[in-house]
N, C-alpha and C positions, 0 to 999 in steps of 0.2 A: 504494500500500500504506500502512495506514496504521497507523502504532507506538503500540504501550501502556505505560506504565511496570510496570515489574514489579507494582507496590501496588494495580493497578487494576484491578478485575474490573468487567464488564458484567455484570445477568442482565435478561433478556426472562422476565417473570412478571406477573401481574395482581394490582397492588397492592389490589387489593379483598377478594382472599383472604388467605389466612390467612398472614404471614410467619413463615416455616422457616429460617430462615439455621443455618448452622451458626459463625458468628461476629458480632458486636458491629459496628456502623458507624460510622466517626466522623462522618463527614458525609452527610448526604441531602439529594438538591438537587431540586425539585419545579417544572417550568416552562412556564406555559400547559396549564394541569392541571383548569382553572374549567369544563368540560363532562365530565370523563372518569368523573367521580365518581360515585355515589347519594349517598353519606354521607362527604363527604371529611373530618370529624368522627373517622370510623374508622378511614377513611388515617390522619391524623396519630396517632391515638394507637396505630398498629400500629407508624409508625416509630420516635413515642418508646419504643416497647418493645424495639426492634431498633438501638437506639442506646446507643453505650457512655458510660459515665460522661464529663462531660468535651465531650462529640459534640454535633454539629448540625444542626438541621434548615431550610433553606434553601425559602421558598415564592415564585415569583416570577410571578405572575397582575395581570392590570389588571381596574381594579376598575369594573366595568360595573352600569348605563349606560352611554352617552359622556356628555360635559357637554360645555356648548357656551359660547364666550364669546361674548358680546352677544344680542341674542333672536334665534331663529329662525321663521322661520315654520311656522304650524301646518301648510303642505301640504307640507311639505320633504320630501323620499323617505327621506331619510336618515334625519332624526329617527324617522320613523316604523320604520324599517327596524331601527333602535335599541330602539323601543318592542317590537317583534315579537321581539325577539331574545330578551328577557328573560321573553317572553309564551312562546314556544314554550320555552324552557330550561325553563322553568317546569314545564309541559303535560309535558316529558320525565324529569320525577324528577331532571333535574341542573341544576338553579336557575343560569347566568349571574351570576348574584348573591353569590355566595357566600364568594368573597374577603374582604366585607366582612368574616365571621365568624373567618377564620385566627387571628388573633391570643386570640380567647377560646378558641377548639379546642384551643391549644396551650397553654393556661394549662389549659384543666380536664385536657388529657392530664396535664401534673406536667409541663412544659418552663418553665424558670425565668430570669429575664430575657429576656424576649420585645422583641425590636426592630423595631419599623414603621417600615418607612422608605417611604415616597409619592416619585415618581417622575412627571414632569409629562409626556405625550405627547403633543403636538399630532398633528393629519390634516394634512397637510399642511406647506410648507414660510411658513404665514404667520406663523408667531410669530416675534416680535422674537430676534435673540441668532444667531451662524452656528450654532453648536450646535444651535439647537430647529430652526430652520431644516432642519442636514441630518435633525435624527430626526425630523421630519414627513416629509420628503419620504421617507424609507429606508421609513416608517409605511405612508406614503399607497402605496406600492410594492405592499408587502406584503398591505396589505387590497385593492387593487385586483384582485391575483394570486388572493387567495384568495374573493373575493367568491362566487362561483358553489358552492365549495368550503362555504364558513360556512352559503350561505342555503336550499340545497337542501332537506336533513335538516328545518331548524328548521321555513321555510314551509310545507315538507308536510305538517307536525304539523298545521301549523294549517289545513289543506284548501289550500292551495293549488295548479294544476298548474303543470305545468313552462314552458309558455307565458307562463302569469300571470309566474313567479317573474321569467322572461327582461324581461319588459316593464318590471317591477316595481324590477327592477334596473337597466336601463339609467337610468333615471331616478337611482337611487340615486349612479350612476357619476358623471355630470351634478352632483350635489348635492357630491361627494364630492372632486372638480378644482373648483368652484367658490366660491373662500374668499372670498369679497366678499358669498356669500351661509348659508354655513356654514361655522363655524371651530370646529371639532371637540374634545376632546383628550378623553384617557383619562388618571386618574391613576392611576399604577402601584404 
């Protein structure tokens, strides 16, 4: 079972539509939100309108592409995988890319002292430091879990069958454990 503080209400609602609140928010926290969107330009400025004096609005998405330390090769699945990602978000009205814009969004909404903070996420557990180390490895978990999950939707945009994706993937998987030949990161 799991306890709520009295001050804390949940709602299930499509932030795309029109917010109704019948009260003011202090805080609004936004997380892995970079596909959910058409105009997340519109998200932000519904929340600044549903925020009270004082309140804040929390955005916390990685800022895609990957980037890669050292060169990679042009045949690498991953990289490519990478390229497609941004190519199919694209092709679906919710740009991959989009993160980059948060910080102007929330300046033309009227949100005042706006603070970027970048956040460094290795693939994997090769970067230097136990830190980066275990958030690679926690990273590399995660996108491994969810690979089949991410590449489905996107690849189909783009023609691909379910065969193709499967193939297409294993390779990426391959790319994805093997940091000797791709070392990843996302900055956050």
């Amino acid at each position: 079972m799991c306890s709520v503080p009295p001050n804390c209400q949940f709602f299930i609602d499509d932030a795309e539509e029109d917010w109704e609140f019948s009260q003011k928010f202090d805080f609004i926290h936004g997380r892995a939100l970079i596909t959910c969107f058409r105009d997340p330009s519109q998200v932000i400025q519904q929340a600044y309108h549903a925020i009270a004096p004082g309140g804040y609005l929390e955005m916390q998405d990685p800022l895609l592409p990957f980037s890669f330390a050292g060169t990679v090769d042009p045949n690498c699945a991953f990289a490519r995988w990478s390229d497609l990602l941004g190519e199919g978000g694209a092709k679906s009205g919710r740009p991959w890319t989009n993160t980059h814009h948060y910080r102007r969004w929330m300046e033309e909404a009227g949100f005042e002292d706006v603070v970027e903070r970048r956040f460094y996420w290795p693939l994997g557990p090769w970067a230097k430091g136990e830190y980066y180390k275990t958030i690679g490895a926690l990273f590399q978990q995660d996108m491994l879990n969810g690979l089949e999950g991410i590449s489905f939707k996107i690849l189909g945009l783009l023609g691909w069958g379910i065969d193709e994706i499967r193939v297409f993937l294993a390779d990426v998987r391959k790319d994805m454990i093997n940091h000797s030949a791709v070392r990843a990161y996302i900055p956050m």
